[in-house]
C-alpha positions as CSV (number, residue, x, y, z in Angstrom):
1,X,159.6,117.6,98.9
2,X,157.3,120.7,100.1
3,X,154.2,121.8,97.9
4,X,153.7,125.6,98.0
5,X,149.9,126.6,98.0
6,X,148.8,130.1,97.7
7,X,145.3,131.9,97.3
8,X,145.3,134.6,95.1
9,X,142.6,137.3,94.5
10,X,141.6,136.7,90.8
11,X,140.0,139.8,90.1
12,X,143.2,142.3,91.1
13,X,141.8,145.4,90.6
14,X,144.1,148.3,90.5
15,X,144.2,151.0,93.2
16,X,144.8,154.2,92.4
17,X,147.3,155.4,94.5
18,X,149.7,152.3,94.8
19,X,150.6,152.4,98.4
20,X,151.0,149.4,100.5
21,X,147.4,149.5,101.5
22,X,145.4,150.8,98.8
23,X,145.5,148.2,96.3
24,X,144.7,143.9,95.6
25,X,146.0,142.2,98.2
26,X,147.8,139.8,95.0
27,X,149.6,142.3,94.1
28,X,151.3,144.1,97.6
29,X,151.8,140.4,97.7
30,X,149.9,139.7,100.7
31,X,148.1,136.6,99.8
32,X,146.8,133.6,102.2
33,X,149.7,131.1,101.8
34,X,151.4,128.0,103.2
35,X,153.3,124.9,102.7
36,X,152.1,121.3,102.6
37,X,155.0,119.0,103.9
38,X,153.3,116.2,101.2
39,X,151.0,115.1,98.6
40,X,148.6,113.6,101.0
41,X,148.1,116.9,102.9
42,X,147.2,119.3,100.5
43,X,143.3,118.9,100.8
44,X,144.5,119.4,104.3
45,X,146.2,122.6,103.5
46,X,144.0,123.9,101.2
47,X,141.2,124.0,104.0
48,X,143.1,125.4,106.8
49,X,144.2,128.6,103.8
50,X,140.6,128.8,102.9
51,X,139.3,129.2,106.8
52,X,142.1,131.3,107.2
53,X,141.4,133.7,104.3
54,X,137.7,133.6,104.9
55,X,138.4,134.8,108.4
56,X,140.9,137.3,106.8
57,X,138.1,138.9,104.6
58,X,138.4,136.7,101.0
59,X,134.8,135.4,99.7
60,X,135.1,132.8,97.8
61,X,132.8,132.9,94.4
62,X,130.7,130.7,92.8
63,X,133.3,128.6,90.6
64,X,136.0,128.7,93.4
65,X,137.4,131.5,92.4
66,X,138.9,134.3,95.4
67,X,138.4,137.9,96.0
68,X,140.6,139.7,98.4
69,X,139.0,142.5,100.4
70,X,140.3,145.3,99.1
71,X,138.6,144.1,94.8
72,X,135.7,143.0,97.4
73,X,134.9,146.6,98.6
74,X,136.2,148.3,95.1
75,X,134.5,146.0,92.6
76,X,134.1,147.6,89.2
């Protein structure tokens, strides 16, 4: 059985116009994601998303939670 592992922007800011690009990356549904093929390699998994998102744009906060670019750049 395959675990499904997703990082998602936990601040989701709305955009206002609601076009593809201009809005949270959660919710255009364009999250870092993957599949771990079992138990023993989700740490695995979880590191390769996290390098991945990093290099995407993500910061990761103090607490572990995720920002996607687009909340990162319009923060309220």
């Amino acid at each position: 059985m395959s675990i499904w592992l997703e990082i998602m922007c936990d601040v989701r800011n709305e955009g206002a116009n609601l076009d593809d690009f201009n809005r949270c990356w959660t919710h255009r549904n364009d999250n870092v994601m993957g599949m771990s093929e079992k138990a023993s390699t989700v740490t695995w998994t979880l590191r390769l998303l996290a390098k991945e998102a990093l290099k995407q744009g993500w910061v990761r906060r103090k607490g572990g939670t995720w920002v996607c670019p687009y909340c990162k750049e319009n923060a309220k």
